[in-house]
C-alpha positions as CSV (number, residue, x, y, z in Angstrom):
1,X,7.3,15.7,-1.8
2,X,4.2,17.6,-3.1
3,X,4.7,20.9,-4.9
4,X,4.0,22.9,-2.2
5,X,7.0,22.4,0.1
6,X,9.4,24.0,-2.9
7,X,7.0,27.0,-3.6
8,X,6.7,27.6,0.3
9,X,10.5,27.4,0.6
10,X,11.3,29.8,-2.5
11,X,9.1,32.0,-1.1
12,X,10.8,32.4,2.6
13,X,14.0,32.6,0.8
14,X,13.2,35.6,-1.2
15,X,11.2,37.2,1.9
16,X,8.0,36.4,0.0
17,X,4.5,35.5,1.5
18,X,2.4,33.1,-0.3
19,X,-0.9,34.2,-1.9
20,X,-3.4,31.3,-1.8
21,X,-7.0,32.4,-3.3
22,X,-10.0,30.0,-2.9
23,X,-12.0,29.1,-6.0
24,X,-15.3,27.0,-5.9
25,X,-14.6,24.1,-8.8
26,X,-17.3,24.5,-11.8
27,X,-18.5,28.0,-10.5
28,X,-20.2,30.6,-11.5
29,X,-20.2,27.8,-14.6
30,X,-17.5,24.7,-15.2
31,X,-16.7,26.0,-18.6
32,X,-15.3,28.9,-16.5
33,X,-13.0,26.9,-14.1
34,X,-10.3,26.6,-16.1
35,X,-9.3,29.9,-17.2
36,X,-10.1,31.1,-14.1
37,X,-7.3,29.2,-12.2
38,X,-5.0,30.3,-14.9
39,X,-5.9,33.8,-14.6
40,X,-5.3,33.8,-10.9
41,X,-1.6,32.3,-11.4
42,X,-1.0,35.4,-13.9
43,X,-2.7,37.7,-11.3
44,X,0.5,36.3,-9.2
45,X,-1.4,33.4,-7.1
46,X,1.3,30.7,-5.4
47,X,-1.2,28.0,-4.3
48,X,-4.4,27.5,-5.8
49,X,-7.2,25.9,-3.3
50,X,-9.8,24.4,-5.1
51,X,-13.2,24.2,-3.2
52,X,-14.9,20.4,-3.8
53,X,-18.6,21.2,-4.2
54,X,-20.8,19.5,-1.1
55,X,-24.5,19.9,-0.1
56,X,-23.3,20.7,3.6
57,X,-21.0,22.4,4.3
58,X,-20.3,23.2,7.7
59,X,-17.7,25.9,7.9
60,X,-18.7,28.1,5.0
61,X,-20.5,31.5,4.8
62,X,-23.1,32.0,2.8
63,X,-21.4,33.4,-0.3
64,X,-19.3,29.9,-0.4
65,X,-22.5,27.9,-0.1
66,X,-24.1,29.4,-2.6
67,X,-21.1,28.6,-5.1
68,X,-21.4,25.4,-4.5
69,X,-25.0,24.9,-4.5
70,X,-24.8,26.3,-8.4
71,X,-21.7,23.8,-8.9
72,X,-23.5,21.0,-7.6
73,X,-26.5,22.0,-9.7
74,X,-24.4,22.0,-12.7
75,X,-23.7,18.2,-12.0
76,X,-20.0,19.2,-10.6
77,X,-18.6,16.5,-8.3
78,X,-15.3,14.7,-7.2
79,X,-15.2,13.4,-10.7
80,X,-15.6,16.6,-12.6
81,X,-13.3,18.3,-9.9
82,X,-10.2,16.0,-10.6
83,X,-10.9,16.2,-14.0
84,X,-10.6,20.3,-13.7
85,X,-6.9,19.8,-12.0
86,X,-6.0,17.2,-14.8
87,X,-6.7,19.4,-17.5
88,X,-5.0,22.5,-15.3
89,X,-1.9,20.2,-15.1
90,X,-1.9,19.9,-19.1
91,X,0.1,23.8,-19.0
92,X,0.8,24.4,-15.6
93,X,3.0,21.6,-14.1
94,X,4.1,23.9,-11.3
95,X,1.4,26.1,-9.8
96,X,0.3,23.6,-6.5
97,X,-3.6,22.8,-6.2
98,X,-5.1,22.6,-3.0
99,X,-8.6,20.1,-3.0
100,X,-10.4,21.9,-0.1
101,X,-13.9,20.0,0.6
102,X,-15.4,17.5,3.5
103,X,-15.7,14.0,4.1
104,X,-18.6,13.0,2.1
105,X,-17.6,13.4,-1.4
106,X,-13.9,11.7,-0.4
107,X,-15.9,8.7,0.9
108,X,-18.5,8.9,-1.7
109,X,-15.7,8.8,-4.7
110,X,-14.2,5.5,-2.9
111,X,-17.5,3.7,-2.6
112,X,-17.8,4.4,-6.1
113,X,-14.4,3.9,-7.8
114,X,-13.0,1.3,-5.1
115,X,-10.7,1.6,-1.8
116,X,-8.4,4.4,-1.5
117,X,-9.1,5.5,-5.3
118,X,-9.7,8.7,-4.5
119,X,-5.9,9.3,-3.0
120,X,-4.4,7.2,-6.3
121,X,-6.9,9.3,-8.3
122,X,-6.2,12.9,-7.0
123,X,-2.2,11.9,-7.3
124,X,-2.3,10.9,-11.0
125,X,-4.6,14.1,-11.8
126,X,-1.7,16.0,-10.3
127,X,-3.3,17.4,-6.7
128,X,-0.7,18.4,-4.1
129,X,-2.9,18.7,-0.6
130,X,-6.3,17.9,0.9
131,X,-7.7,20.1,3.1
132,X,-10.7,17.9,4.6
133,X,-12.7,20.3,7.0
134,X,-14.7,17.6,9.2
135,X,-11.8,14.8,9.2
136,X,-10.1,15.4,12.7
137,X,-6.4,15.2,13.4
138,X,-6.5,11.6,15.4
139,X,-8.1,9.9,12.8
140,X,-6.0,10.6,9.8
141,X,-2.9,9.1,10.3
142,X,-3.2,6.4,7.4
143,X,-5.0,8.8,5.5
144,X,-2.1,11.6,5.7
145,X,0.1,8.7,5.6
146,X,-1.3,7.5,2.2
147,X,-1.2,10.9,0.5
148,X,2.2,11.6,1.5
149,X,3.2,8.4,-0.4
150,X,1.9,9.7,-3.3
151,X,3.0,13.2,-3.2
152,X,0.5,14.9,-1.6
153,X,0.1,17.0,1.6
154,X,-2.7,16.9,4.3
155,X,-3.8,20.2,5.8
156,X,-5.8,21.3,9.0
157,X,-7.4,24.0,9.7
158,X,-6.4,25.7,13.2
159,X,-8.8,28.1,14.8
160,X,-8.7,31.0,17.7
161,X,-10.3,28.3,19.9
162,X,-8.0,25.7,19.4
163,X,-6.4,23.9,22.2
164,X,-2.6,23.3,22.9
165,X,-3.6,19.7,22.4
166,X,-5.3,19.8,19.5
167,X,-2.3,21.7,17.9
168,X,0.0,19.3,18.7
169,X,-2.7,16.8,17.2
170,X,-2.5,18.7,14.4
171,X,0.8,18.6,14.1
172,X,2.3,15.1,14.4
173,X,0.0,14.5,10.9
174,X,0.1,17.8,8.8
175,X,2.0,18.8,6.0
176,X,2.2,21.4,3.3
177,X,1.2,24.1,5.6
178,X,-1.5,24.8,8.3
179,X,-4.8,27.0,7.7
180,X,-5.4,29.2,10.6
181,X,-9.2,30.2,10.6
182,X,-8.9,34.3,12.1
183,X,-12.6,34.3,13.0
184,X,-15.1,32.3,15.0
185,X,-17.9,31.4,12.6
186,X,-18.4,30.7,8.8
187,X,-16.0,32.1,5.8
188,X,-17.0,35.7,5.0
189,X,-18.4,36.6,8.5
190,X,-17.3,39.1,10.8
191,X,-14.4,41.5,11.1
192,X,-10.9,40.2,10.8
193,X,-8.7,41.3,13.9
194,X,-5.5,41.8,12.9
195,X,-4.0,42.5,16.4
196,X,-5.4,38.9,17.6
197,X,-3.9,37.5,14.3
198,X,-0.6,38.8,15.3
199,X,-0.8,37.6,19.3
200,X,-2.1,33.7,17.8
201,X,0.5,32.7,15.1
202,X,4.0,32.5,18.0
203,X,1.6,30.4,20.1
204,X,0.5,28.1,16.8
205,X,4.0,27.8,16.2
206,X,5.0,26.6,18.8
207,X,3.8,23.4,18.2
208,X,3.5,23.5,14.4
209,X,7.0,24.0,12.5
210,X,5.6,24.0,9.1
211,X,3.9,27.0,7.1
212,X,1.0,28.9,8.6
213,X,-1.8,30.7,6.1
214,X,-4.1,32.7,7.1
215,X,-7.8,33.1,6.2
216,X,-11.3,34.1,6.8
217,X,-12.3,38.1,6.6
218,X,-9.3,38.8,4.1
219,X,-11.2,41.0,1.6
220,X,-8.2,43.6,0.4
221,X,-4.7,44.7,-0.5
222,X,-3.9,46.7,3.2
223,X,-5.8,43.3,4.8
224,X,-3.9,41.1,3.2
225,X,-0.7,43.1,3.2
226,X,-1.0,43.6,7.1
227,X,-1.4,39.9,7.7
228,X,1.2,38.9,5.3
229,X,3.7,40.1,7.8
230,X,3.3,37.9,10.5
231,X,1.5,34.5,8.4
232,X,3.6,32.8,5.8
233,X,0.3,32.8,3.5
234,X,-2.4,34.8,3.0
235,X,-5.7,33.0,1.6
236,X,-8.4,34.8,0.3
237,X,-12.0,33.1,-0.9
238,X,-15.1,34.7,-0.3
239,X,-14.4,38.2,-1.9
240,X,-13.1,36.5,-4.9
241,X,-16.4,34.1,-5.3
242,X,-18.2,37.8,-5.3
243,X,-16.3,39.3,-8.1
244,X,-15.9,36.0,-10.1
245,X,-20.4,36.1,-9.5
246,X,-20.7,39.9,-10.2
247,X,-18.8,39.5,-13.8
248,X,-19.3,38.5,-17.1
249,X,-18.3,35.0,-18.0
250,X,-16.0,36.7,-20.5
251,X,-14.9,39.2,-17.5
252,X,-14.3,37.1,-14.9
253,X,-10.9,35.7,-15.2
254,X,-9.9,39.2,-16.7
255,X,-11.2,40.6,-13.0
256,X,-9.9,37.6,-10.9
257,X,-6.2,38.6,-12.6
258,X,-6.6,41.8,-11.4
259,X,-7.6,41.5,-8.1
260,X,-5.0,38.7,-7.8
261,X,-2.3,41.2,-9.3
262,X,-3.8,44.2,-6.7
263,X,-3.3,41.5,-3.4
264,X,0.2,40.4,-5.0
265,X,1.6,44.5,-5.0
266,X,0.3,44.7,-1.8
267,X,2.1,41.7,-0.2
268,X,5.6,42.6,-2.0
269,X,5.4,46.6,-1.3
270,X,7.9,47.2,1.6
């Protein structure tokens, strides 16, 4: 059992949602990763999802694509990523990391380090789930199979388009929790509708019985707040690349906290 199954629960128990915010590994700078994951667990963070830098990415907004871009520029890969969550681990043995990311730098860090290293690897450097964006349902059942052996969750994203069939796809293979996308486009677009929110999650669950975040177009406390109510997670990325750019290196965690700490009153304000 990964990390996140026993956060999840503890949460539900004490009618708690779980805050998940998204940071881009080694941005603005790698020297800044660190205390900025530690700052977001003090802001009152539950899940940490850590963004794998890639050259493509399909399903992000501009503001995510630019983080990366600097990342990868900065000479952050799979390598330095897992190195990140090792040294994370070295504190806080607790807080469950998220390795959010496509297919090409998973296959890339096996063609370099040999077979299956990367799930061996991402284990040991104490990772709890894998959100791959681009690996579809019906072709991970080893793969999810593998990381639940070591400890480790897969997770899918689910979207407003999403068929009955591919939900059920999705859930004979996911664990940890599901990611339902709220918009149709890239992270950071549009206008988050909090009604069709509402009127998705019943059907989503009635195929998946595990933990459903939501994200996409969660920028602030009422946002998030309104949306904790009916998800069991609230995940919020692209406003917090923003202030983590806009900052100081010596301010950014210092602003991450807060914002963290504003979403967290939010969420547990009756």
């Amino acid at each position: 059992m990964s990390r996140i199954d026993p956060v999840m629960a503890g949460l539900k128990s004490a009618g708690r949602k779980a805050l998940i915010p998204y940071l881009m590994a080694g941005f603005p700078q790698p020297a800044q990763s660190l205390a900025l994951m530690h700052a977001l667990v003090e802001g009152g963070a539950d899940i940490i999802e850590l963004g794998v830098p890639f050259s493509d990415p399909m399903a992000d907004g501009p503001v995510i694509q630019k983080a990366g871009e600097a990342a990868l520029r900065q000479g952050v890969g799979m390598a330095e990523v897992l190195s990140m969550v090792r040294a994370f681990r070295t504190s806080d043995p607790r807080t469950p990391i998220v390795l959010m990311g496509y297919a090409n730098p998973v296959e890339s860090y096996n063609l370099q380090h040999g077979p299956h290293s990367f799930v061996t690897d991402a284990a040991s450097a104490g990772v709890d789930g894998v959100l791959i964006v681009d690996y579809p349902p019906e072709e991970c059942v080893d793969f999810a199979a593998a990381l639940r052996s070591h400890d480790m969750d897969l997770i899918f994203l689910l979207a407003p388009t999403s068929t009955d069939q591919r939900m059920r796809q999705v859930a004979k293979v996911a664990s940890g929790y599901v990611y339902y996308v709220s918009l149709k486009g890239v992270t950071g677009s549009g206008a988050l509708n909090t009604d069709e929110v509402e009127a998705m999650l019943p059907r989503i669950r009635q195929f998946v019985h595990i933990p459903v975040g939501v994200g996409f177009g969660i920028r602030d406390a009422a946002t998030a707040k309104t949306i904790g109510k009916v998800a069991d997670a609230v995940v919020i990325g692209s406003k917090l690349i923003q202030l983590v750019e806009a900052a100081t290196p010596e301010q950014a965690p210092a602003q991450a906290r807060l914002f963290m700490a504003e979403i967290r009153h939010a969420m547990d304000t009756p």
